[in-house]
C-alpha positions as CSV (number, residue, x, y, z in Angstrom):
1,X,-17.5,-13.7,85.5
2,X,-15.2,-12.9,82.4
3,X,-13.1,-16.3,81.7
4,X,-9.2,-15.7,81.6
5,X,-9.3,-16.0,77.3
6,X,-11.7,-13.3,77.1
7,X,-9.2,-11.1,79.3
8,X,-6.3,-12.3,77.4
9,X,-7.9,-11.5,73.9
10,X,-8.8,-8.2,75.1
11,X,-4.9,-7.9,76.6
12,X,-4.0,-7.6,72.7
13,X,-5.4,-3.8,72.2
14,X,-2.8,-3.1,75.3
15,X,0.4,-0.6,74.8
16,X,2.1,-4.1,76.1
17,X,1.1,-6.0,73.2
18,X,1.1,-3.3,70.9
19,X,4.7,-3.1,71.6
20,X,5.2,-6.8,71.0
21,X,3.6,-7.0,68.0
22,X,5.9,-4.6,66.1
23,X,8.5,-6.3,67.9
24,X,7.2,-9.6,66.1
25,X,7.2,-7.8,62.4
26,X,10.9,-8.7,62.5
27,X,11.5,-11.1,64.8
28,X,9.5,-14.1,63.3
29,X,10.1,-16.7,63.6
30,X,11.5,-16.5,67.0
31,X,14.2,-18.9,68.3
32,X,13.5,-21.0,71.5
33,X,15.5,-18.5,73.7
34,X,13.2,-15.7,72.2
35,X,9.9,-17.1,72.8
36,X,10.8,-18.2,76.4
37,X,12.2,-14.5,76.7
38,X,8.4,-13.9,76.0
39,X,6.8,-16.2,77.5
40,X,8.9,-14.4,80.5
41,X,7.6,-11.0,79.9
42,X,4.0,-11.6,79.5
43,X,3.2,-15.3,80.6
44,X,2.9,-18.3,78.2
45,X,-1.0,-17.7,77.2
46,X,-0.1,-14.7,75.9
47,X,2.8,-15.7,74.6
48,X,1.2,-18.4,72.4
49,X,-2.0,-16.1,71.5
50,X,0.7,-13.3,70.3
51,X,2.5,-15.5,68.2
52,X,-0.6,-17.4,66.7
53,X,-2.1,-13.6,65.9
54,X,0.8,-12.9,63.6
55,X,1.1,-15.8,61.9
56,X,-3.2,-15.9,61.1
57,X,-3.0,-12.1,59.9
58,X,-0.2,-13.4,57.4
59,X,-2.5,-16.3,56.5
60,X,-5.7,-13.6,56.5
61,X,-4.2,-11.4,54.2
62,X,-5.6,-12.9,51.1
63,X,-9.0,-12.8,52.7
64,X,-9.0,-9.3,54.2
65,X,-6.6,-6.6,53.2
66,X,-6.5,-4.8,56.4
67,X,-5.5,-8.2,58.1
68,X,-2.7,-6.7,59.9
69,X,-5.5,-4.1,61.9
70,X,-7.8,-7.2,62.9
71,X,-7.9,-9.9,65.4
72,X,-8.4,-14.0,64.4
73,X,-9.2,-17.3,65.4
74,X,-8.0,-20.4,63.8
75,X,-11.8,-21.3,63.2
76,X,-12.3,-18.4,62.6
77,X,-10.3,-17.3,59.8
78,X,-11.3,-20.7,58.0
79,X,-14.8,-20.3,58.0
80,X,-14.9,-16.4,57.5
81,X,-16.3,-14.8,54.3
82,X,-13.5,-12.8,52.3
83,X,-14.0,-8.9,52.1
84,X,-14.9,-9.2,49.0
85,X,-17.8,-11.8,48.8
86,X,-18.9,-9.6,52.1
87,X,-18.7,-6.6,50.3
88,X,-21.0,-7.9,47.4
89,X,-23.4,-9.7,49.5
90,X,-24.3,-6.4,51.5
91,X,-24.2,-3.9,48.3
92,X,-26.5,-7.0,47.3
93,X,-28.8,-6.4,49.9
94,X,-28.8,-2.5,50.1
95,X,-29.9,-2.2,46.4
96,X,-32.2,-5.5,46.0
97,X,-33.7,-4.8,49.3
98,X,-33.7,-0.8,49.8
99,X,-36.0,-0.5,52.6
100,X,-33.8,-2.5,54.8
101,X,-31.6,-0.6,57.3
102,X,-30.9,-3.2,60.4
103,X,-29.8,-6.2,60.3
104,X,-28.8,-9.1,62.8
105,X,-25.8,-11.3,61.5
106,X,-26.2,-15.0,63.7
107,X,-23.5,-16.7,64.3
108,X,-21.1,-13.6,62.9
109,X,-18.3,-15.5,64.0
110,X,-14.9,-13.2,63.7
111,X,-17.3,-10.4,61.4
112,X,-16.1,-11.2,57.8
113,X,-20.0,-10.2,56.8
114,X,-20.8,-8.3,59.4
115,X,-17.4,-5.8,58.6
116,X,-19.0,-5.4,55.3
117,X,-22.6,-4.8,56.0
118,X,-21.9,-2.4,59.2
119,X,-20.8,0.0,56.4
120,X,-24.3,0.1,55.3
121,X,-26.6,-0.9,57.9
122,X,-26.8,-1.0,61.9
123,X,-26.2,-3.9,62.8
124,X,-26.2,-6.8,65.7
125,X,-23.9,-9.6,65.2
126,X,-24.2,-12.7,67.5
127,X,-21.8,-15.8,68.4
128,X,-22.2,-17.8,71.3
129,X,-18.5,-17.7,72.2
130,X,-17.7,-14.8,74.4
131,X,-13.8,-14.6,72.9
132,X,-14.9,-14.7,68.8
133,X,-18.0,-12.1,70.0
134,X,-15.1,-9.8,71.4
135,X,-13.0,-10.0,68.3
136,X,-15.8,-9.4,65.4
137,X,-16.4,-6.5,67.7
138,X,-12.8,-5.3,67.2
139,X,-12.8,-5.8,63.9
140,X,-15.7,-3.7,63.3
141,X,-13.9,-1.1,65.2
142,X,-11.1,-1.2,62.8
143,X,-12.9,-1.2,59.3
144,X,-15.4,1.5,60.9
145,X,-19.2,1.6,60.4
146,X,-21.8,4.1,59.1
147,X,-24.3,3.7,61.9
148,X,-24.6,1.3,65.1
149,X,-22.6,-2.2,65.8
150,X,-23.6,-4.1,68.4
151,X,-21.9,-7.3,69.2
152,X,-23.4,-9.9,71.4
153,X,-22.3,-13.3,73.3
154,X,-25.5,-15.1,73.1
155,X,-27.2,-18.3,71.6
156,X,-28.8,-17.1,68.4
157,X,-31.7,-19.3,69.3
158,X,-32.4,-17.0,72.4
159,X,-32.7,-14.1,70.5
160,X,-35.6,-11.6,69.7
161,X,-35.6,-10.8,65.7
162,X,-39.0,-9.0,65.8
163,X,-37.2,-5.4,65.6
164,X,-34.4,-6.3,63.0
165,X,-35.3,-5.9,59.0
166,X,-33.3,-8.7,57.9
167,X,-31.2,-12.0,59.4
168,X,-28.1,-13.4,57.8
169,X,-27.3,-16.8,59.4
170,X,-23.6,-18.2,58.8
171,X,-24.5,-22.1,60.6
172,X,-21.4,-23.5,62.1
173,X,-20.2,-26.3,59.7
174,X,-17.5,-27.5,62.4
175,X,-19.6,-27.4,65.8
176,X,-18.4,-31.2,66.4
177,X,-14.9,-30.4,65.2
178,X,-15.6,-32.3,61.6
179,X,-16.0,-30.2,58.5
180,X,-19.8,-30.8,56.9
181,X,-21.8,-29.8,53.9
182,X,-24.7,-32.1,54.4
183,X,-27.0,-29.6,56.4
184,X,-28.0,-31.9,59.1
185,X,-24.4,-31.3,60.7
186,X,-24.7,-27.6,61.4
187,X,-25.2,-25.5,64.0
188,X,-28.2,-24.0,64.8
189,X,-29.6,-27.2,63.3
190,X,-32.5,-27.5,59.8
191,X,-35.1,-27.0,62.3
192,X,-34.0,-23.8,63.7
193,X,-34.3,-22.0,59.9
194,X,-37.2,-24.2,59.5
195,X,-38.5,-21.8,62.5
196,X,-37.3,-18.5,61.3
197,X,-39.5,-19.4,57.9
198,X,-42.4,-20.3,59.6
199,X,-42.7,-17.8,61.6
200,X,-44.1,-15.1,59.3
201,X,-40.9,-13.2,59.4
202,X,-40.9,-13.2,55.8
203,X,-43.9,-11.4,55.5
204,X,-41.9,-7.9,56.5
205,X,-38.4,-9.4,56.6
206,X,-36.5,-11.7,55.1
207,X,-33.3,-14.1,55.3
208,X,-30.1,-14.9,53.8
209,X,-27.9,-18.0,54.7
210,X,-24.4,-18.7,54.1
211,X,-23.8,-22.3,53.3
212,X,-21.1,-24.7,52.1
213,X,-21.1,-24.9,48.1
214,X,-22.1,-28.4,48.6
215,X,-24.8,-28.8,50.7
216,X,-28.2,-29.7,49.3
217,X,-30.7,-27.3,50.6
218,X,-34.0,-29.2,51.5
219,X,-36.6,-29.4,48.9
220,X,-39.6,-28.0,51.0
221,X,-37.7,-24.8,52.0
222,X,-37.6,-23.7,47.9
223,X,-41.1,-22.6,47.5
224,X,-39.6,-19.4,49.9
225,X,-36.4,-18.8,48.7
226,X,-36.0,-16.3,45.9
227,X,-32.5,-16.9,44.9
228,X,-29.4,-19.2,45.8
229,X,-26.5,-18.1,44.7
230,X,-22.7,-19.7,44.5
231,X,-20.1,-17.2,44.9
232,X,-16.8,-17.5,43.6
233,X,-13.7,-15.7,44.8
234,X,-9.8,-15.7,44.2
235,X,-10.3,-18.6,41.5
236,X,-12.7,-20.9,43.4
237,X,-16.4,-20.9,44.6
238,X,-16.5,-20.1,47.9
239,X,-20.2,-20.7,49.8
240,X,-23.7,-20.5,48.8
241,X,-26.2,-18.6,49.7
242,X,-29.5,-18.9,49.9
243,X,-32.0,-15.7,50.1
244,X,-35.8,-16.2,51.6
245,X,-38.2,-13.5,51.1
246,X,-41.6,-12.6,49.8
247,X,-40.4,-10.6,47.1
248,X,-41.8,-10.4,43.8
249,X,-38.7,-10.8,42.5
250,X,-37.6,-13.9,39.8
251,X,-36.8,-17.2,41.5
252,X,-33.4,-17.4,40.1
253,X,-30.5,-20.0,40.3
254,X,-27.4,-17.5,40.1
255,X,-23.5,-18.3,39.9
256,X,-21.7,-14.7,40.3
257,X,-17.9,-14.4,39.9
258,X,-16.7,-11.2,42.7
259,X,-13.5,-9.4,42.1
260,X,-11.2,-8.3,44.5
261,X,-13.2,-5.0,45.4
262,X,-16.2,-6.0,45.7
263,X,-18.3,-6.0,42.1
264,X,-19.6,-8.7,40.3
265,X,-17.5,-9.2,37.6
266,X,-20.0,-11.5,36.1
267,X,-23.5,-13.0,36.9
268,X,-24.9,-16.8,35.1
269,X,-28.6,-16.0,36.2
270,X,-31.2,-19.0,34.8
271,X,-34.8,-18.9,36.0
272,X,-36.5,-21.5,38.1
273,X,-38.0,-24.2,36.1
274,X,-35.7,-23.6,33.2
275,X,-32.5,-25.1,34.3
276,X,-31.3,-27.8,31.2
277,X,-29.7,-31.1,31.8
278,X,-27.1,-33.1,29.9
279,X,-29.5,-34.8,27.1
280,X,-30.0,-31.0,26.1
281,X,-26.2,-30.3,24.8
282,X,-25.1,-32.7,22.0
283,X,-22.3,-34.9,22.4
284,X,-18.9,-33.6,19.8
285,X,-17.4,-36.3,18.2
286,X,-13.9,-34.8,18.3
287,X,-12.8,-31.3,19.4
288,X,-13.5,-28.4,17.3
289,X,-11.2,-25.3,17.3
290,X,-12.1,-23.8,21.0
291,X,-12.3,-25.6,23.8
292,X,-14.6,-23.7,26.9
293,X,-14.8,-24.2,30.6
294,X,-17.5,-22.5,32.9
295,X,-16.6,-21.3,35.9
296,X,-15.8,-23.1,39.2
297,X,-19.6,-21.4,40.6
298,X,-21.3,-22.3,37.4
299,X,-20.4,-26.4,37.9
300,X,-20.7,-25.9,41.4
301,X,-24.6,-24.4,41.0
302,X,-25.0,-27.2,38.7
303,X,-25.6,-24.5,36.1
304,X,-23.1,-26.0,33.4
305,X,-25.4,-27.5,31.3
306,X,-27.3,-24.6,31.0
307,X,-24.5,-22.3,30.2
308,X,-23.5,-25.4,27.1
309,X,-26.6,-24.8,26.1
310,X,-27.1,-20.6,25.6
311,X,-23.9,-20.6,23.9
312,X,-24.4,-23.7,21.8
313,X,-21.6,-25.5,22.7
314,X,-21.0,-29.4,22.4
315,X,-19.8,-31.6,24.8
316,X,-16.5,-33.0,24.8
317,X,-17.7,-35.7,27.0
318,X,-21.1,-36.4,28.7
319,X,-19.6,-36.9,32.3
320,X,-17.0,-33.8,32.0
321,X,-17.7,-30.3,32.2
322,X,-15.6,-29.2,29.1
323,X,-16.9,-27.7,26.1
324,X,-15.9,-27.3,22.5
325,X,-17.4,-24.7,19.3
326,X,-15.9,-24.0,16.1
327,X,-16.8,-20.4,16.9
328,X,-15.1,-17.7,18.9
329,X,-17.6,-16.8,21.9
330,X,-16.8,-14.7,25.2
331,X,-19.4,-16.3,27.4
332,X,-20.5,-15.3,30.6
333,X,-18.1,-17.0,33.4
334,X,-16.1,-18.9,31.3
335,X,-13.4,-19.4,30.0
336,X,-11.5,-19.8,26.2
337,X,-8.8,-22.2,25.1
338,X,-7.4,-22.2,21.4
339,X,-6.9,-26.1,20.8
340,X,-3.5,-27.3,19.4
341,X,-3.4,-30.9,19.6
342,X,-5.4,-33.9,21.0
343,X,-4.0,-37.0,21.4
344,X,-4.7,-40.3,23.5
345,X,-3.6,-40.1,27.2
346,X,0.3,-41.4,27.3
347,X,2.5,-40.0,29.8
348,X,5.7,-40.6,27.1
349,X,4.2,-39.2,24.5
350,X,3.4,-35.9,26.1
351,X,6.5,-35.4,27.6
352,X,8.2,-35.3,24.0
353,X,5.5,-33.0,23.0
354,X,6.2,-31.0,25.5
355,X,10.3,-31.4,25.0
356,X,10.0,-31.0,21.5
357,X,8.1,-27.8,21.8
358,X,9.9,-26.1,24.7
359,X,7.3,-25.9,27.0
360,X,8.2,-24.8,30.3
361,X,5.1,-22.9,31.6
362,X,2.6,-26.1,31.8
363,X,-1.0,-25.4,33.1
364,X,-2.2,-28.8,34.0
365,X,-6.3,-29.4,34.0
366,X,-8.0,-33.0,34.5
367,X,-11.1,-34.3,35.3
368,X,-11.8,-38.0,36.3
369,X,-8.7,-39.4,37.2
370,X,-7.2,-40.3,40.5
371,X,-3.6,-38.4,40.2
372,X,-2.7,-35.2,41.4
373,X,-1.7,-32.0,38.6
374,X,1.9,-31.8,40.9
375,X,2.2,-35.5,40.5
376,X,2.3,-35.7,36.8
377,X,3.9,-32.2,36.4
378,X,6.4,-33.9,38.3
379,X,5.9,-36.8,35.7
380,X,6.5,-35.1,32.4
381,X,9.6,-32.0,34.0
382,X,8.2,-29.2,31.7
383,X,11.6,-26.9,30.6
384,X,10.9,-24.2,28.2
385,X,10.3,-20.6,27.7
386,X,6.9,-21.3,26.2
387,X,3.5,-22.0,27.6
388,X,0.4,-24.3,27.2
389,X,-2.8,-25.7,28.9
390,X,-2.8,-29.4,28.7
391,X,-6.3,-30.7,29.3
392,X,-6.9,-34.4,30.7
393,X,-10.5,-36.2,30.7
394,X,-10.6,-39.8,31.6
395,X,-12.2,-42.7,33.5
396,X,-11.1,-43.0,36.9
397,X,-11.2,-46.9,36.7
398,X,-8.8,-46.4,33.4
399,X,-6.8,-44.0,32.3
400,X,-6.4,-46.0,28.7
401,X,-9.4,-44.3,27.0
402,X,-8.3,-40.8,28.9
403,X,-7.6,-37.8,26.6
404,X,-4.9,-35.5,26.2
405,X,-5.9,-31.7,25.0
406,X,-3.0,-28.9,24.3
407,X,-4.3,-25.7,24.1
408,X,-3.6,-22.5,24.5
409,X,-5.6,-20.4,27.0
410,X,-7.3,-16.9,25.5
């Protein structure tokens, strides 16, 4: 028996809704007489799911640019991989792992991966709700495929994964409505990957799974996994991933920075074993001309240190992940700031700098302290036609032995 959401979720391919969603385009947002004039023509369900629609592809646009042709949830949308990080992860796939050509996505949710690797492989793609099943099948419909896309409503427990090349697992992080990273709170549970990697699978196939940037993947599953991976997109990282196989590959720690379409616009790769901690980059008693920063993935992967230490940089601080060189370097996922001044944290005193020097355009960093970047922007009233990067590292039980840093960013 198909539940009435299902039927009202499919209602939305209609010429009826068709017609209301272009009427929407212009109408947002609609007055109360408008939506009960709605909620009139095609009942109140479908009323609500109609106006929710238009407002997540608005939202979805940053995520997927043909957000206007797809259908969302509100779970959905949250905990979907962008197009782009999609689009890397399966060109990631089809060229480390050429002799694949099907692949199962588990818990595909609304289809931000599986969109992106149905243009390169057949796939299945699996959630356990009926409603989210029937709109990653949509999707895939809309974005188009090379081969065959099969969507099914099923608990990926139940299913048979002897005929599929590879598995890519996206564990619910929300399944009890809370948001988790620590991996005993998702859904399928440790113990179901625990089966897929004991299970010889990995002997012919192998597995990928997308998980918060945060969690702490359990010590005994590494002697299997070939690479995790951070992923930054759109400024922040994004998820982890961690890829099982029996590949002869190097057992990398990666963070990868993705553009827009796709690419890797860089890669910080250090092999397993030779990661570097803190007591290998020196301590700088003052800042020297440049100041660096390394990527949101790089700190995320825990990789920071290592990155200090290729380029030779000095520590500002032990505790902060800001770097500082007398030399002009262009390193991997980072980036470069042109010190002007440093000075001793003082609200007063930075808001004359600031006066003094016209500086309107004020790109606030910290690290350690409690307060917000609006809070003291709202503090010091930039006003000015020019432009700096002001740079705060401090205690968070004191801000009196805090750091102030202008620079300009390169």
């Amino acid at each position: 028996m198909t539940d009435q959401n299902l039927l009202n979720y499919r209602w939305l391919t209609s010429p009826q809704a068709i017609a209301k969603f272009d009427w929407l385009k212009t109408a947002l947002p609609l007055s109360p007489n408008q939506f009960v004039k709605l909620r009139d023509e095609v009942g109140v369900q479908r009323a609500g799911i109609l106006v929710a629609q238009m407002e997540l592809k608005q939202r979805a646009i940053e995520k997927f640019p043909r957000a206007e042709q797809l259908f969302f949830t509100e779970i959905g949308l949250q905990q979907s991989t962008d197009m782009a990080i999609a689009t890397f992860k399966a060109t990631q796939l089809q060229q480390d792992y050429p002799a694949v050509t099907h692949v199962t996505d588990l818990c595909c949710g609304i289809g931000g991966d599986l969109m992106a690797l149905a243009k390169s492989f057949d796939v299945i793609g699996v959630d356990i709700d009926p409603t989210t099943a029937w709109i990653a099948q949509h999707n895939i419909n809309v974005t188009k495929t090379i081969g065959t896309a099969k969507l099914l409503a099923s608990d990926a427990s139940n299913m048979d994964l002897e005929s599929t090349d590879w598995v890519h697992l996206d564990p619910d992080r929300r399944a009890d409505g809370q948001r988790h990273t620590a991996i005993e709170g998702y859904c399928p549970p440790p113990s179901f990957v625990e089966w897929l990697l004991t299970r010889n699978r990995l002997d012919q196939h192998g597995l990928s799974i997308k998980l918060a940037p945060a969690t702490q993947i359990p010590e005994h599953w590494h002697s299997k996994m070939v690479c995790c991976q951070w992923i930054q997109s759109r400024g922040e990282c994004r998820q982890q991933l961690a890829i099982f196989s029996t590949s002869s590959q190097p057992r990398t720690t990666q963070a990868v920075g993705v553009a827009a379409n796709g690419t890797a616009e860089w890669v910080f790769s250090v092999a397993q074993g030779k990661l570097h901690d803190s007591s290998d980059v020196a301590i700088a008693e003052t800042c020297k001309t440049y100041i660096y920063e390394p990527a949101p993935a790089i700190r995320a992967a825990g990789l920071n240190n290592s990155w200090a230490h290729q380029y030779q940089l000095d520590a500002i601080h032990r505790r902060f992940s800001y770097y500082t060189s007398n030399e002009l370097l262009s390193p991997t996922g980072g980036s470069r700031f042109r010190v002007i001044e440093e000075m001793t944290f003082d609200r007063k005193k930075i808001k004359q700098w600031l006066r003094v020097r016209h500086i309107g355009q004020l790109e606030i960093k910290k690290q350690g302290l409690r307060f917000s970047p609006a809070e003291l922007r709202k503090q010091l009233q930039p006003h000015g036609d020019n432009r700096i990067t002001l740079i705060i590292l401090g205690e968070a039980q004191s801000s009196d032995r805090a750091i102030a840093i202008m620079a300009e960013r390169e």
